[in-house]
C-alpha positions as CSV (number, residue, x, y, z in Angstrom):
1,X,0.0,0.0,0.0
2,X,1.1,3.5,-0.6
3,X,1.9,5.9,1.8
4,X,0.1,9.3,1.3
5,X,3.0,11.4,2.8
6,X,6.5,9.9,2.6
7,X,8.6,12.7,4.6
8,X,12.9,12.4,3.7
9,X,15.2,13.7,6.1
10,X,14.8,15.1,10.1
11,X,16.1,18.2,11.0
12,X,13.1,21.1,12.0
13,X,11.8,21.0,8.5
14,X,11.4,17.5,8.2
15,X,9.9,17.4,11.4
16,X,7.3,19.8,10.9
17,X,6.2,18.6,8.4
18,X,5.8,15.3,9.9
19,X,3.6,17.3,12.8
20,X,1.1,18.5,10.4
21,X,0.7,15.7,8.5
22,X,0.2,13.5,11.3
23,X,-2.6,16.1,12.4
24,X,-4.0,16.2,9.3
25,X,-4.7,11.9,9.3
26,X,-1.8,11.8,7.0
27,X,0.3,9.0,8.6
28,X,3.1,10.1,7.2
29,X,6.6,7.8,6.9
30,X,9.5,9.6,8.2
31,X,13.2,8.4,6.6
32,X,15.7,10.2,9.2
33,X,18.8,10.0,7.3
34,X,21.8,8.9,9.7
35,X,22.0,12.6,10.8
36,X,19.5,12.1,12.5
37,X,17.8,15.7,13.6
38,X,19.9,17.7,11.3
39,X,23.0,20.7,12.0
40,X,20.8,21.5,15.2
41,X,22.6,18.1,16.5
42,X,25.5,19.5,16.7
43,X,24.3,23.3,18.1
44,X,24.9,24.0,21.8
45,X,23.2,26.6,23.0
46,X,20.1,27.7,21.0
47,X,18.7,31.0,22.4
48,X,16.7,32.4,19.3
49,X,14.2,29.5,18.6
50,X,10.8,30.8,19.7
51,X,9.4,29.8,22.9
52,X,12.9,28.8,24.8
53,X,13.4,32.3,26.5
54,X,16.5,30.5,28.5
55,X,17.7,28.7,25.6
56,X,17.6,25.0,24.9
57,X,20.6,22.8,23.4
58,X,20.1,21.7,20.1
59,X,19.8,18.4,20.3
60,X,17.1,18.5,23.4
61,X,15.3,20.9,20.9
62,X,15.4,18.0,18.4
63,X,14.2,15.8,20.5
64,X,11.1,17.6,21.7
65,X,9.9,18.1,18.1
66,X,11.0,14.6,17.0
67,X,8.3,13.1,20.2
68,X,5.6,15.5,19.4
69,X,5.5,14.2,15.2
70,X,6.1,10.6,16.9
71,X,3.1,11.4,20.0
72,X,1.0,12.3,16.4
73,X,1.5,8.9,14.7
74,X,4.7,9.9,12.8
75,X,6.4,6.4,11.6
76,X,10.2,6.8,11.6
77,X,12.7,4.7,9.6
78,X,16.2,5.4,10.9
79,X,18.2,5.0,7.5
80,X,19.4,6.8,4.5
81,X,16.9,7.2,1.6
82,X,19.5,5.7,-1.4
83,X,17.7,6.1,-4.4
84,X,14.1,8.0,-5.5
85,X,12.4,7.4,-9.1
86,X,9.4,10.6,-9.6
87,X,8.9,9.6,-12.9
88,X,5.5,8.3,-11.8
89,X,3.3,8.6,-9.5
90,X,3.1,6.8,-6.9
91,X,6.6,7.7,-6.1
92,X,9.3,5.1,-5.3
93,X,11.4,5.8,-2.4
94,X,14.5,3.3,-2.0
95,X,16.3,2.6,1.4
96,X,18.8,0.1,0.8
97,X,17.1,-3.0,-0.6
98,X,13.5,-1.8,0.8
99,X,11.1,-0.1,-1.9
100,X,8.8,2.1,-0.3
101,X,5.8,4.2,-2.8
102,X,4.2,7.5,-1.8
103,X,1.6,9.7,-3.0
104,X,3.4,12.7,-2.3
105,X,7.2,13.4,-0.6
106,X,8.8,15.8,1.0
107,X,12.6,16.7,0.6
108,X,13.8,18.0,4.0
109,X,17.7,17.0,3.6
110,X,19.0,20.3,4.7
111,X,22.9,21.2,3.6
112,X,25.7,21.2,5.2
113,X,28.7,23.3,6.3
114,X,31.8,22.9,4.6
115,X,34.3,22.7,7.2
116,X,38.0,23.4,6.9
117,X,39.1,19.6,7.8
118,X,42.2,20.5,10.1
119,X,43.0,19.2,13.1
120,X,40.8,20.7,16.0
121,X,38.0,21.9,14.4
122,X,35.4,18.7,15.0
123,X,36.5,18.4,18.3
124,X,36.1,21.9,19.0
125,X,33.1,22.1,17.2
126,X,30.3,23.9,19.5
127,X,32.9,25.1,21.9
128,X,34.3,28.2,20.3
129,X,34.0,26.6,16.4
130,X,31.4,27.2,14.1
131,X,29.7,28.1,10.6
132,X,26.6,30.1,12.3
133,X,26.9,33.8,13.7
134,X,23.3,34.3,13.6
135,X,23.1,30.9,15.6
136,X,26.1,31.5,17.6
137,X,27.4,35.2,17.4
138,X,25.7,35.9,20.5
139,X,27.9,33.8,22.7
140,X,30.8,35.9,21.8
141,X,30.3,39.5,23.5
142,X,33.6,41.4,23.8
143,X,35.8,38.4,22.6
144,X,38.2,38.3,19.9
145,X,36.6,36.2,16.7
146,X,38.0,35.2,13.5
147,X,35.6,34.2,10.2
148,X,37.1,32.1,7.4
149,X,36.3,32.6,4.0
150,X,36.1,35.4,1.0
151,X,32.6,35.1,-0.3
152,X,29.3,37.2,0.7
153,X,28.4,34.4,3.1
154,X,31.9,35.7,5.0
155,X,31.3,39.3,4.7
156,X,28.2,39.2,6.5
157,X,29.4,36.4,8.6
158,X,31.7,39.2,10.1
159,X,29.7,42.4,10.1
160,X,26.9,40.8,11.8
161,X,29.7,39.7,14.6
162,X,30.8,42.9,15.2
163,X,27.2,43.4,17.2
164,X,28.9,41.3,19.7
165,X,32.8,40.6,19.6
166,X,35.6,43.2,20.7
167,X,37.3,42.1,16.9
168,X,37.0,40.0,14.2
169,X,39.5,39.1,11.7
170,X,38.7,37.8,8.3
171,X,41.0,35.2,7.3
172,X,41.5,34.5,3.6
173,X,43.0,32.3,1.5
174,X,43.9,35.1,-1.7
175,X,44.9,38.8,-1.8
176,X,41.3,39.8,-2.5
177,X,37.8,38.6,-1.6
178,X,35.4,37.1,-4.1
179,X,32.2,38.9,-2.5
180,X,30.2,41.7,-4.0
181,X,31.8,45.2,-3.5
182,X,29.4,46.7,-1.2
183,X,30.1,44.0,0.6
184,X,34.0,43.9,0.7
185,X,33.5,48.1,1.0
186,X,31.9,47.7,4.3
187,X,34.3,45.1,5.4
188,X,37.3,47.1,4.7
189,X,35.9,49.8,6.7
190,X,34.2,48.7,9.5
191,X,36.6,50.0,12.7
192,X,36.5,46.8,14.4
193,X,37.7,44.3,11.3
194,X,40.8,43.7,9.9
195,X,42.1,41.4,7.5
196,X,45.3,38.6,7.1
197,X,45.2,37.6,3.2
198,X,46.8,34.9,1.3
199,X,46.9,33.1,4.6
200,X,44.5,29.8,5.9
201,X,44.2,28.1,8.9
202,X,46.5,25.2,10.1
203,X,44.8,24.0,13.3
204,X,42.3,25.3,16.1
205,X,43.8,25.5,19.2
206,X,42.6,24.5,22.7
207,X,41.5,21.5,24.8
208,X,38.1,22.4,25.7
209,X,37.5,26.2,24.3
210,X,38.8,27.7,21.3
211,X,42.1,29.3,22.4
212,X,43.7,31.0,19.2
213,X,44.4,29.3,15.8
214,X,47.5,28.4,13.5
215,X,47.9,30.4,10.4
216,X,50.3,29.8,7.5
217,X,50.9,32.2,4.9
218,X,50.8,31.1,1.8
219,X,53.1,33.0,-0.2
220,X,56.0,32.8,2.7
221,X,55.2,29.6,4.4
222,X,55.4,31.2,7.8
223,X,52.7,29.6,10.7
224,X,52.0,31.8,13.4
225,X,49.4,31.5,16.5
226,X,46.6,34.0,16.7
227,X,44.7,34.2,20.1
228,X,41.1,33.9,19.3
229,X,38.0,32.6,21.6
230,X,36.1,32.1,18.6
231,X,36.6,30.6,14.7
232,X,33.5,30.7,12.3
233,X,33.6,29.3,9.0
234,X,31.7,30.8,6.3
235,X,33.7,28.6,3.2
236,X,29.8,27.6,2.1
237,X,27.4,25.0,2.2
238,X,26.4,22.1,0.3
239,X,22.9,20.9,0.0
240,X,22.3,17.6,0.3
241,X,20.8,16.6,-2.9
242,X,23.5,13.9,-4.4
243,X,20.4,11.6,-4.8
244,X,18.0,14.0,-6.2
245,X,20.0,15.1,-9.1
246,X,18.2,13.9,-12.2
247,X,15.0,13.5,-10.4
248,X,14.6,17.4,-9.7
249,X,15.3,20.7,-11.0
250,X,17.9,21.9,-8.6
251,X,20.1,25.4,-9.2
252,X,23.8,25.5,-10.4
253,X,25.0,25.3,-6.6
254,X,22.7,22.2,-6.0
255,X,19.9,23.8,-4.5
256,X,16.0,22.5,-5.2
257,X,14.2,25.3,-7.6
258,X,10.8,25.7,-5.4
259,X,8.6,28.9,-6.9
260,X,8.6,32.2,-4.3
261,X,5.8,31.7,-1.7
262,X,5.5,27.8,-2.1
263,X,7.4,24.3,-1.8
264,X,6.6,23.0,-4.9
265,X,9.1,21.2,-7.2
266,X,9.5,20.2,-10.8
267,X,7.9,17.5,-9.9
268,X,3.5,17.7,-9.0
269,X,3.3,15.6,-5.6
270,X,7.1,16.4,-4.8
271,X,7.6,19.1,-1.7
272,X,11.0,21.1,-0.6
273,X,11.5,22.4,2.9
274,X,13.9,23.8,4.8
275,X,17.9,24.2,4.0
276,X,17.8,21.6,1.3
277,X,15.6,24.7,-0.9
278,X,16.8,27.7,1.3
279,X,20.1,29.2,0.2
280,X,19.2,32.9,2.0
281,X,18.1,32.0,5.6
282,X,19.3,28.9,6.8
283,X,17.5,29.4,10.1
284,X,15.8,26.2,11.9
285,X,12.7,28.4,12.2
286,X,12.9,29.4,9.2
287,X,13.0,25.6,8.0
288,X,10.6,24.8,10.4
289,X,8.1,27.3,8.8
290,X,8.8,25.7,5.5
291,X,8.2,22.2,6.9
292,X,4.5,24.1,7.8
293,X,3.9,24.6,4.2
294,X,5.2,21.5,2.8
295,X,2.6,19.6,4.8
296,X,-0.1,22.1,3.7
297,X,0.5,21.5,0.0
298,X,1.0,17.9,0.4
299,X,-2.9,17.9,1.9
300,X,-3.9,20.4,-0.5
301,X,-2.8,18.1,-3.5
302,X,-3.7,14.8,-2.3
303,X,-7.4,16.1,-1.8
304,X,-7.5,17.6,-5.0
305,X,-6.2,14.5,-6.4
306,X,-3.9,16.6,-9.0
């Protein structure tokens, strides 16, 4: 038997979804991916989701939504969705040798962070590392920060921290910054940013806490230690999509192509929510909103039987 709703992925999207579709008689089939609850997993401190006016840790957050879609009669399969055929309807939904067919899915993968890969950074990650200022720049009043990267996702990775930290130092890899001119304008001459070119990061230091970072220069070679409290790395994300592509119209950095003001896809029946369509936002309430309307055209479609 088909499942009406066949939800793909966990994270606040996904979940959300799963929330009002359960509410709506849906019954809908939750495959969690092995990241199970998304990037909020490995989030501390959350202090700007509504309703938590002391904060909550990410993955307790998780774990609240994840028993209210379960407490609605969300099913949960906790496995990787390995291939998808939405050539037809219903659709077909692989999970490692199980089929599963659906009236309607919805994509809630979310992307994530590229990271630098150097020694440090995973264990430090959550304690003084990190690829969110909105999520995390908060944390940081009056402390020395440093963002990675050269793009428009680094520019306003660093003027947004200057709200909160004493400095911040852009660190990048080339004698000049790939982002927009305004951008790099306001950068350049905001009193409490400087800037080390040609130059990338080595290692984060510290056993518990960030404590400063290695830099080598690329053009001389030299490595030498910065004290920092914070790192954020703003080098981009990458949706996950890998098993979309082919399947769905996605955008030339990987992105599903949903239409302003809904989650439709190239594909009738086929929803988007959360990171996985959001290249702007990248919030989990954000997502979580999105999750909202993915389950609202998924129950508008399957009564209209388009």
């Amino acid at each position: 038997m088909s499942e009406k709703v066949l939800i793909i992925g966990s994270g606040p999207a996904g979940l959300t979804a799963a929330i009002y579709a359960a509410r709506a008689g849906l019954e809908p089939l939750m495959v969690e991916g092995f990241e199970r609850g998304g990037q909020l997993m490995i989030t501390t401190d959350v202090e700007n989701y509504p309703g938590f006016p002391d904060g909550i840790m990410g993955p307790d957050l998780m774990e609240q939504i994840r028993k209210q879609a379960e407490r609605f009669g969300t099913r949960i399969i906790s496995s990787n969705v390995t291939e998808v055929d939405f050539s037809e309807r219903p659709f077909r939904v692989s999970v490692g040798s199980d089929d599963y067919t659906a009236d309607t899915v919805i994509i809630s993968t979310g992307a994530s962070a590229r990271w630098l890969g150097v020694p440090g950074e995973e264990k430090l990650r959550g304690f003084g590392v990190s690829a969110c200022a909105t999520c995390d720049g908060f944390f940081f009043r009056d402390k020395e920060l440093i963002v990675v990267g050269g793009g428009d996702s680094a520019m306003e990775e660093a003027l947004f921290l200057t709200k909160f930290a004493s400095k911040v130092t852009v660190v990048h890899r080339r004698d000049e910054f790939r982002a927009s001119k305004i951008m790099v304008d306001r950068v350049l001459n905001h009193p409490k940013i400087e800037v080390v070119w040609d130059s990338v990061v080595e290692e984060v230091l510290g056993d518990s806490l960030v404590t400063g970072v290695s830099l080598r220069n690329r053009t001389t070679d030299e490595v030498t230690r910065m004290d920092v409290d914070g790192v954020f790395v703003a080098i981009g994300h990458d949706p996950n999509t890998e098993v979309f592509k082919g399947q769905l119209e996605l955008d030339d950095a990987g992105y599903i192509v949903t239409p302003k003001g809904s989650t439709s896809t190239s594909v009738k029946g086929v929803y988007a929510a959360g990171d996985v369509a959001d290249r702007v936002y990248r919030q989990a309430v954000t997502a979580a909103g999105m999750g909202c309307q993915a389950a609202l055209d998924a129950e508008r479609f399957l009564e209209h039987g388009a």
